[in-house]
ZALO-140114 format. One line per field, with one value per residue (C-alpha): residue in three letters; x, y, z. Coordinates in nm, 2 decimals, padded with zeros to 4 digits, always signed. Layout:
N
resn: ALA, ...;
px: X, ...;
py: Y, ...;
pz: Z, ...;
This chain:
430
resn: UNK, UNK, UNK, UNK, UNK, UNK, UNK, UNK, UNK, UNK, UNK, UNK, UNK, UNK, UNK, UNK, UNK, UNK, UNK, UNK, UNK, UNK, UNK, UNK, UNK, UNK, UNK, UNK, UNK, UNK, UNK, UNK, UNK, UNK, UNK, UNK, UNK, UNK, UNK, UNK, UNK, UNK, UNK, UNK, UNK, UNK, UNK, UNK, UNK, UNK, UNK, UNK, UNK, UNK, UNK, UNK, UNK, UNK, UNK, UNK, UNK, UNK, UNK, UNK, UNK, UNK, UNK, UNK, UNK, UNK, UNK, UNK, UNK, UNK, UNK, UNK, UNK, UNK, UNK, UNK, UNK, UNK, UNK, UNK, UNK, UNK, UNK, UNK, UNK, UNK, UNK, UNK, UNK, UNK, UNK, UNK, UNK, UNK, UNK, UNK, UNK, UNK, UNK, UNK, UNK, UNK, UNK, UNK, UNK, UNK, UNK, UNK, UNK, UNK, UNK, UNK, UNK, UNK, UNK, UNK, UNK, UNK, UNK, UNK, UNK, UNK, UNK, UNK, UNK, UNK, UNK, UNK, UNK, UNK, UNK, UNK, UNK, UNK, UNK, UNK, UNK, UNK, UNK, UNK, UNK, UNK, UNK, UNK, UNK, UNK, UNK, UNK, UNK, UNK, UNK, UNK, UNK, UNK, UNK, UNK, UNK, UNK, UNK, UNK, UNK, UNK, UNK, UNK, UNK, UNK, UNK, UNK, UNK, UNK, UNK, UNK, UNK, UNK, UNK, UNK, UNK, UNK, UNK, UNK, UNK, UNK, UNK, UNK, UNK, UNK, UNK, UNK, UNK, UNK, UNK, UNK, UNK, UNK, UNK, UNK, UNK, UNK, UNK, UNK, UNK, UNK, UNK, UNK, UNK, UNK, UNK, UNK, UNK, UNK, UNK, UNK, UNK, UNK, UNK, UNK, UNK, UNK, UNK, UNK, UNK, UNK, UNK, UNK, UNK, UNK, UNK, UNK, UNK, UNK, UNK, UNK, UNK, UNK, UNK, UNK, UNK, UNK, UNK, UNK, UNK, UNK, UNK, UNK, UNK, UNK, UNK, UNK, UNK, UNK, UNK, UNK, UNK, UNK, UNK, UNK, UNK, UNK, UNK, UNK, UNK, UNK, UNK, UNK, UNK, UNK, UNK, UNK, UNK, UNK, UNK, UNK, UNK, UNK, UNK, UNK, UNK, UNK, UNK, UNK, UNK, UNK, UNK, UNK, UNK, UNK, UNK, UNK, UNK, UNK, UNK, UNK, UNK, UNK, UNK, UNK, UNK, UNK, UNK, UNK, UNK, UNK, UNK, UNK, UNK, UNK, UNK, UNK, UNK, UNK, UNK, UNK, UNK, UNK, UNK, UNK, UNK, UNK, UNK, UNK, UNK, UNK, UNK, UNK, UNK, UNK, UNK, UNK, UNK, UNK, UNK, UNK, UNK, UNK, UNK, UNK, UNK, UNK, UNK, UNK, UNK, UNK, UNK, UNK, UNK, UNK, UNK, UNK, UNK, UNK, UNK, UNK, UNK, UNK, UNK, UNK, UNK, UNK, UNK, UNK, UNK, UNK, UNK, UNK, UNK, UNK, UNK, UNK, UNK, UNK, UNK, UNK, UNK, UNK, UNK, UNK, UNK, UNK, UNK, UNK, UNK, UNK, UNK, UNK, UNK, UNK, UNK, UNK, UNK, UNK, UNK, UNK, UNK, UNK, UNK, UNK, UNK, UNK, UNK, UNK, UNK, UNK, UNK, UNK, UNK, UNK, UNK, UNK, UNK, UNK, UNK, UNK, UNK, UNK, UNK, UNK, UNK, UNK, UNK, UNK, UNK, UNK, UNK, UNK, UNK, UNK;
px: +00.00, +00.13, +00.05, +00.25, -00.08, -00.22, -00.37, -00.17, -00.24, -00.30, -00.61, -00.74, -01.03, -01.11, -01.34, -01.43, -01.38, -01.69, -01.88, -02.22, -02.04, -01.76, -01.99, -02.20, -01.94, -01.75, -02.11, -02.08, -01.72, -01.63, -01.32, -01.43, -01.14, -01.17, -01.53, -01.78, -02.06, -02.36, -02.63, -02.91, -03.22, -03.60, -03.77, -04.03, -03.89, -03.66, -03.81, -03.61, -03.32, -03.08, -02.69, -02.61, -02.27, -02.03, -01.75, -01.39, -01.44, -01.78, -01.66, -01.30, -01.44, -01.81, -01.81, -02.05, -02.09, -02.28, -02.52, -02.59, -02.95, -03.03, -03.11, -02.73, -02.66, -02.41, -02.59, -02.37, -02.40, -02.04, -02.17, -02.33, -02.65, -02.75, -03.02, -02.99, -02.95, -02.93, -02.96, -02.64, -02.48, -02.56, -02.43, -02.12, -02.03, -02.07, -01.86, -01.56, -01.63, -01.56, -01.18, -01.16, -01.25, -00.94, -00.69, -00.90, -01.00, -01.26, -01.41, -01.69, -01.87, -01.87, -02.15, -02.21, -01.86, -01.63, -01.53, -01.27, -01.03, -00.83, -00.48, -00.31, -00.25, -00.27, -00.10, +00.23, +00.11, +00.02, +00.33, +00.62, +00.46, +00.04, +00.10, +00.22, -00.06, -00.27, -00.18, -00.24, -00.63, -00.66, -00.50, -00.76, -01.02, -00.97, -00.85, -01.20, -01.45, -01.30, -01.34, -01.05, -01.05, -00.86, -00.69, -00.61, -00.38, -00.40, -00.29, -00.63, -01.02, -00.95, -00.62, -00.68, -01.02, -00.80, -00.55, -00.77, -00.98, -00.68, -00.40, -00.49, -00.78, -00.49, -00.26, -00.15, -00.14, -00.50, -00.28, -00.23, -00.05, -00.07, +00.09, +00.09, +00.47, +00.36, +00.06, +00.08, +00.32, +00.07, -00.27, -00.22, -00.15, -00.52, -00.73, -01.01, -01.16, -01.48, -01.29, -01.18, -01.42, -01.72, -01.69, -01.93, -01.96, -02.16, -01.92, -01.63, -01.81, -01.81, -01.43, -01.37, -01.59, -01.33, -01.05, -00.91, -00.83, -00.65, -00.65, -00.28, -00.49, -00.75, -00.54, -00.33, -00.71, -00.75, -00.99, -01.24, -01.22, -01.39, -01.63, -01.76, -01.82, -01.91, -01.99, -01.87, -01.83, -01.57, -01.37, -01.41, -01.26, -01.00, -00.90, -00.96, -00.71, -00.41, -00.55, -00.66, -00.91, -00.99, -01.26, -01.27, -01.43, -01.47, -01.64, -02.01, -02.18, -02.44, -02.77, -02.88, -03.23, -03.33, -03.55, -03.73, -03.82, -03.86, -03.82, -03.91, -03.82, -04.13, -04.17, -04.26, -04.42, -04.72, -04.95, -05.32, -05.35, -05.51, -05.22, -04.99, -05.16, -05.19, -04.77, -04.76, -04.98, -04.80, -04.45, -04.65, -04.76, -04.46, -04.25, -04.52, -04.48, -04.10, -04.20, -04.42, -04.20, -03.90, -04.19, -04.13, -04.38, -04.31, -04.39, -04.28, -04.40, -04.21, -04.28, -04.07, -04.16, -03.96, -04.12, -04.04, -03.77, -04.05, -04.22, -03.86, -03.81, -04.11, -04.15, -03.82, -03.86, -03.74, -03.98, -04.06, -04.05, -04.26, -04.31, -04.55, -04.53, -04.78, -04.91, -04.71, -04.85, -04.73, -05.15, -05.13, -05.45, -05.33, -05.02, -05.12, -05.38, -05.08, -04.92, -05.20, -05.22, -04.90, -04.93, -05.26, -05.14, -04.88, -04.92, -05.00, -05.09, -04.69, -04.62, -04.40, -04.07, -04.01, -04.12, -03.98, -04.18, -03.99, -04.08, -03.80, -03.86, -03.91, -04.01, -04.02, -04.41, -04.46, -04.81, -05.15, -05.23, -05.57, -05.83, -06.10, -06.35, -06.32, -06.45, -06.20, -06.27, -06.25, -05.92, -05.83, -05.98, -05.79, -05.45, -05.50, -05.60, -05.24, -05.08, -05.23, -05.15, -04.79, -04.76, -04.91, -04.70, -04.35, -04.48, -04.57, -04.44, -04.57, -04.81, -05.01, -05.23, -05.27, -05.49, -05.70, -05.59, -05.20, -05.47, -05.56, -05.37, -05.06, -04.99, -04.64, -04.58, -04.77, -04.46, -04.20, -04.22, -03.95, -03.76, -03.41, -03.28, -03.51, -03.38, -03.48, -03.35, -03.31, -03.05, -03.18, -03.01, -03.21;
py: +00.00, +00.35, +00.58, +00.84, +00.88, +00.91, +01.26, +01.27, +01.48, +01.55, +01.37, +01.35, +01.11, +01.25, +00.98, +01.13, +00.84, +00.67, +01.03, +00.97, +00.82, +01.09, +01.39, +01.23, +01.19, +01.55, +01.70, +01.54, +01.60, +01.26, +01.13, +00.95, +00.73, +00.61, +00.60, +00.31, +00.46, +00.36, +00.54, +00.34, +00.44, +00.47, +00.13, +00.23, +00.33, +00.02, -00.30, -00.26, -00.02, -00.06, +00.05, +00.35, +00.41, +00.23, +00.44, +00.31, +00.16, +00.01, -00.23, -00.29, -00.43, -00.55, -00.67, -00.42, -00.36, -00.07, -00.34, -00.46, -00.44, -00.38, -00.76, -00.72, -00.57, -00.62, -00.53, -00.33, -00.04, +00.12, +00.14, +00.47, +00.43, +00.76, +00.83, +00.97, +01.33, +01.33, +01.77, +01.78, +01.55, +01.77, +02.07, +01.93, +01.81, +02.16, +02.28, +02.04, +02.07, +02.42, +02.33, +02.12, +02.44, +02.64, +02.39, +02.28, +02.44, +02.13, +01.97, +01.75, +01.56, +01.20, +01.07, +01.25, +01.16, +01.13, +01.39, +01.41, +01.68, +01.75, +01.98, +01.91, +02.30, +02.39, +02.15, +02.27, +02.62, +02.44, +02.22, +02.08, +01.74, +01.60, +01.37, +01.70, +01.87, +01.58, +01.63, +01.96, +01.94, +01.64, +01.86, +02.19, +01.94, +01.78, +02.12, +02.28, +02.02, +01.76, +01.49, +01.27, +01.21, +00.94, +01.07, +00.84, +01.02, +00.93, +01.08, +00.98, +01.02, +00.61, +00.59, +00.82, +00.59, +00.26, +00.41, +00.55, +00.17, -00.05, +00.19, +00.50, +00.28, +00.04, +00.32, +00.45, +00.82, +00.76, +00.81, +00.57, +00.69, +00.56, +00.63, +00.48, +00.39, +00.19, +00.06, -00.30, -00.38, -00.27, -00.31, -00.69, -00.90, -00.87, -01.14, -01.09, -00.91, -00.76, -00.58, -00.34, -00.05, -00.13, -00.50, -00.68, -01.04, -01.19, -00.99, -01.13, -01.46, -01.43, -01.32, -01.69, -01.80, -01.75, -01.80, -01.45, -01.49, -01.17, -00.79, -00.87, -01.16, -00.91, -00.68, -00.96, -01.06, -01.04, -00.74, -00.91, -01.20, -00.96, -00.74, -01.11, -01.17, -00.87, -00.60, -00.26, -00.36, -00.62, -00.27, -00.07, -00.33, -00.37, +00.02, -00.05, -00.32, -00.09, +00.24, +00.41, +00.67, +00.94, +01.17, +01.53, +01.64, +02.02, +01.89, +01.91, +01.53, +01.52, +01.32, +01.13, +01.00, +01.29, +01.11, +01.13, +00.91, +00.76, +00.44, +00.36, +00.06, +00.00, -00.04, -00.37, -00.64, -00.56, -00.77, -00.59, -00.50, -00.10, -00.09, -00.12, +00.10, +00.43, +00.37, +00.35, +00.72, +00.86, +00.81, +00.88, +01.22, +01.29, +01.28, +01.40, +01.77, +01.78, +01.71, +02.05, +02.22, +02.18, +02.26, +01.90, +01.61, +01.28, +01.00, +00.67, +00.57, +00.31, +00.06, -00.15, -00.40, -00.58, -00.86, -00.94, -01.17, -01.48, -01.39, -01.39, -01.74, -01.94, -01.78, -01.77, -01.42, -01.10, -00.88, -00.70, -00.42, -00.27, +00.06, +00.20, +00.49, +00.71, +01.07, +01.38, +01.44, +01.56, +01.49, +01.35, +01.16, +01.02, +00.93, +00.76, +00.54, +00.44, +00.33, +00.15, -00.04, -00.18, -00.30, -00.48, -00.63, -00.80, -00.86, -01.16, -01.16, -01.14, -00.94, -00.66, -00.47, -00.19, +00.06, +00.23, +00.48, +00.67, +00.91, +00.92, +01.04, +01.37, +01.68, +02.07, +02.18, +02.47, +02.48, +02.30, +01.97, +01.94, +01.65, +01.72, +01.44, +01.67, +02.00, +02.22, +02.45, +02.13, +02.06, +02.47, +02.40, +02.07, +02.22, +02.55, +02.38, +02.15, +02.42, +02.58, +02.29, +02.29, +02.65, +02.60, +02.26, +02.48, +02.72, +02.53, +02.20, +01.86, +01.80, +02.11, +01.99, +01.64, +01.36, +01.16, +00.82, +00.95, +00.86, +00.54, +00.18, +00.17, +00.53, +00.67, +01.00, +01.21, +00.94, +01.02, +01.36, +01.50, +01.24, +01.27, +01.04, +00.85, +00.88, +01.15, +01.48, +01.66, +01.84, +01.77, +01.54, +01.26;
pz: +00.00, -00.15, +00.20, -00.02, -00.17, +00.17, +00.33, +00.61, +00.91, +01.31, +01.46, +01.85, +01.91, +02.31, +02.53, +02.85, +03.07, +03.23, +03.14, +03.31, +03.61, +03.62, +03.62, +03.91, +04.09, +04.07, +04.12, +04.45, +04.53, +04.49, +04.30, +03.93, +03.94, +04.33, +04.35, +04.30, +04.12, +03.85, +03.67, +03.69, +03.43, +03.55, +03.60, +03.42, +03.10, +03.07, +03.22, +03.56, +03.50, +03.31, +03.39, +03.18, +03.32, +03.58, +03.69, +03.65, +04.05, +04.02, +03.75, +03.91, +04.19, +04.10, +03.76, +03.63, +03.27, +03.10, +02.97, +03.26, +03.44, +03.84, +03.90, +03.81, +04.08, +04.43, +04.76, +04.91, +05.09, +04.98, +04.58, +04.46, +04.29, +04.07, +03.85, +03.51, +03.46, +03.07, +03.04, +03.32, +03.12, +02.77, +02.89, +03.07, +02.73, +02.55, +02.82, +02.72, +02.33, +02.41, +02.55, +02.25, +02.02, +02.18, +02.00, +01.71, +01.34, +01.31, +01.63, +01.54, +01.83, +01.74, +02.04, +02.39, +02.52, +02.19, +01.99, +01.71, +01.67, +01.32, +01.46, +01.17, +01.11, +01.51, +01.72, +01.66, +01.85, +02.17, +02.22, +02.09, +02.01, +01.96, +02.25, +02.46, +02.35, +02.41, +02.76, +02.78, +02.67, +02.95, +03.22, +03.08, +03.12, +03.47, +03.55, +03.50, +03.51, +03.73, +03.45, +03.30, +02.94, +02.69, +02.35, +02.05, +01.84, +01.45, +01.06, +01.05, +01.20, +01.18, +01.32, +01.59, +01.70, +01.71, +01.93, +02.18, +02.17, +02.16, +02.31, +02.52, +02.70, +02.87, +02.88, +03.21, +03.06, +02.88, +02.53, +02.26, +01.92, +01.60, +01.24, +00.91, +01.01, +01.28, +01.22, +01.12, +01.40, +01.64, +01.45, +01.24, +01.51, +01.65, +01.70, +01.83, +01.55, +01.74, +01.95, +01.68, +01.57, +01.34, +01.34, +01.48, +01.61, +01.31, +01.05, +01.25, +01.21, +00.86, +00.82, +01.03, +00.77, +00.46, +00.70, +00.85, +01.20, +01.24, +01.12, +00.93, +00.76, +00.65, +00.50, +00.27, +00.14, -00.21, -00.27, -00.53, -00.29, +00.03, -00.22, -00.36, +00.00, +00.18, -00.12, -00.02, +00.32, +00.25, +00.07, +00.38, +00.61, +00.37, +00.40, +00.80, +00.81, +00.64, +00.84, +00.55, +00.58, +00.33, +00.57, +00.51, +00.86, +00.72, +00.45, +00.42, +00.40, +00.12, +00.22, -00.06, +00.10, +00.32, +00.60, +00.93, +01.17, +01.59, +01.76, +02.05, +02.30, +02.51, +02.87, +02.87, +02.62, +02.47, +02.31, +02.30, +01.95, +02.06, +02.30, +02.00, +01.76, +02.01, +02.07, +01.68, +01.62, +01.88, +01.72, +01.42, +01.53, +01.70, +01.35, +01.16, +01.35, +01.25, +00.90, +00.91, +01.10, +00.81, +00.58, +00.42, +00.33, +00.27, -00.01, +00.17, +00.49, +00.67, +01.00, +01.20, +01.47, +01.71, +01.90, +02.22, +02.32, +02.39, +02.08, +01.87, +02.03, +01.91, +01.54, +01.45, +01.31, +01.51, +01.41, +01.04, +00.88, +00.58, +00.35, +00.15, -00.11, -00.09, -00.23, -00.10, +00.25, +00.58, +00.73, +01.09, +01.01, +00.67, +00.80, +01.08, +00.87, +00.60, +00.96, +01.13, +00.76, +00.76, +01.14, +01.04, +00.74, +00.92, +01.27, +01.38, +01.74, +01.86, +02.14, +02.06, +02.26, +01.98, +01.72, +01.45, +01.27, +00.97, +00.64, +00.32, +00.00, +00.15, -00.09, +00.03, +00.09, -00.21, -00.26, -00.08, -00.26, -00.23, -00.24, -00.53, -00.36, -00.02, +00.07, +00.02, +00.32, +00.54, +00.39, +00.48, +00.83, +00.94, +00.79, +00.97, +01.32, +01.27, +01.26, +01.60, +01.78, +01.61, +01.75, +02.07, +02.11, +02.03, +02.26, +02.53, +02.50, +02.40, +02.64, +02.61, +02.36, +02.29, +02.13, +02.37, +02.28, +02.47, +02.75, +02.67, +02.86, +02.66, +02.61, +02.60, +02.54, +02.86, +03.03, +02.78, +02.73, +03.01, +02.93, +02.71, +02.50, +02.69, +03.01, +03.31, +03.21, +03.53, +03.76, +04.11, +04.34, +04.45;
């Protein structure tokens, strides 16, 4: 491989270490790296709780994972257990993007506690070295927010995410470097293959499957031989296995199917067929109000289901997932009914643990399509009374004005709707 050919430049990828736990525990004066701590979600909105965080402590000594659930759980009295505050969380990580921003000309948040830096053209007025100014931004950060953060230093957005996985991570600085020089020595000799970013246990299955074991193998595979297997996918391992990657982070990313859409995980089984159907208008509804308020309409509606884990087990089948093109509409009513037609059509009495509602084929709302076998001033009226509530809802909130069926057994959204990301929002101690 010709890395000649290669952009070649100054990456961080920042983690901020255990950030749910860490925050909770310098918001109550208590040392992140010393402490046993877990965030544990509502019970309500996740079957039990689920662990969203376990500080560095909590799983040294107990074994706790951030999949784990509270039947997971140690009793004992010296472990912290926190709930959720997702907003404190939000704006402590706008507080350390802007650190990041002082050494950066592109900082681009990769997830709520991972952000990519490009200092290719800055670095060099901050230290003598990345990995000094690496050490500079952690010291800014645990300076001023009391949190400690891991850097993988790259040439590349890819580079820079295997090094802090495979190096910083186990480093006792939190560092890890890597170069196009280096790379294979440090990278090829890897085993176990879903341990490295963006592969997964079944592709790692199917890499066993045509007989690479290692990262080294995967990079001295024939490229027809991986796009036969894997299509593009097989190419992009390919370029992941040599620590190629071409990303332009300042460049703008072109959507080719502009689309909008909500899922939902539910709070428990459910298997009443009206249960279902006010979960699936609500989500409906819910995505339908963005779609006005980007002035947009949609000509594909789409529907997901995931049955429960009982219901997975005796059909064989995990759940489905069906569109339907339709006219240009962005109609609550309409919407809903294209929805409530594809659940009907193919449900058969499972009980379901997810939904996934979503809109593509999205065009910009120019003029009022109208009906010719409807009165046009009812068309006027129901278009001018969505738009109230719209108003009134951006006003006021979600729960200002809502349909009746939010009220109905099965209901979500009057639960949901202080929620973030799906988790309690707020900034009390409790």
């Amino acid at each position: 491989m010709d890395y000649a050919k290669e952009p070649h430049g100054v990456f961080f990828l920042i983690d901020n270490k255990s950030f749910y736990a860490s925050v909770e525990c310098v918001q109550r004066g208590l040392d992140p790296l010393s402490t046993p701590l877990v965030v544990l979600s509502e019970q309500e909105n996740t079957n039990g709780g689920l662990i969203l965080a376990a500080s560095p402590m909590a799983k040294k000594l107990y074994g706790i994972s951030n999949v784990s659930r509270q039947r997971d759980l140690p009793k004992n009295k010296n472990l912290l257990i926190v709930p959720p505050r997702m907003n404190l969380y939000i704006e402590k990580n706008l507080e350390i993007n802007q650190i990041f921003r002082r050494y950066a000309h592109e900082c681009v948040p990769y997830s709520i506690d991972e952000t990519i830096l490009d200092l290719t053209f800055s670095w060099h007025l901050f230290g003598s070295s990345p990995s000094i100014v690496a050490k500079r931004i952690q010291a800014d950060v645990h300076r001023q927010l009391g949190l400690y953060t891991t850097v993988g230093i790259g040439e590349n957005p890819l580079q820079a995410k295997l090094a802090l996985d495979i190096l910083a991570k186990h480093s006792a600085n939190l560092r890890g470097k890597l170069s196009y020089a280096d790379f294979a020595d440090k990278i090829w000799p890897i085993t176990e293959l879903s341990q490295v970013w963006s592969i997964g246990h079944r592709t790692e299955d199917h890499l066993h499957r045509i007989g690479i074991r290692s990262i080294g193998d995967l990079a001295h595979t024939a490229p027809p031989i991986l796009k036969k297997e894997m299509g593009v996918i097989g190419l992009q391992l390919l370029a992941l296995a040599w620590g190629i990657d071409r990303t332009d982070l300042g460049r703008p990313v072109k959507v080719k199917n502009d689309s909008l859409g909500n899922s939902q995980v539910l709070p428990r089984d459910y298997r009443q067929k009206e249960e279902i159907e006010v979960v699936i208008q609500e989500i409906g509804e819910q995505v339908a109000a963005r779609l006005r308020k980007r002035g947009k309409q949609t000509a594909c509606v789409s529907l997901s289901i995931g049955f429960s884990y009982t219901a997975a087990e005796e059909t064989g089948r995990r759940g489905f997932a069906h569109q339907l093109k339709i006219d240009p509409t962005n109609d609550n009513r309409k919407l809903n009914s294209y929805l409530l037609r594809l659940f009907r059509e193919n449900w058969q009495g499972e009980s379901i643990r997810n939904i996934a509602v979503g809109f593509g084929q999205l065009i910009t709302t120019q003029n009022l399509q109208l009906n010719l076998f409807y009165s046009v001033q009812k068309q006027e009226k129901h278009l001018t009374l969505e738009k109230t509530l719209d108003d009134i809802r951006n006003e006021f909130g979600t729960t200002a004005l809502f349909l009746a069926h939010s009220l109905k057994k099965g209901g979500t959204m009057l639960q949901r709707a202080g929620l973030v990301g799906g988790h309690n929002g707020g900034n009390s101690f409790s």
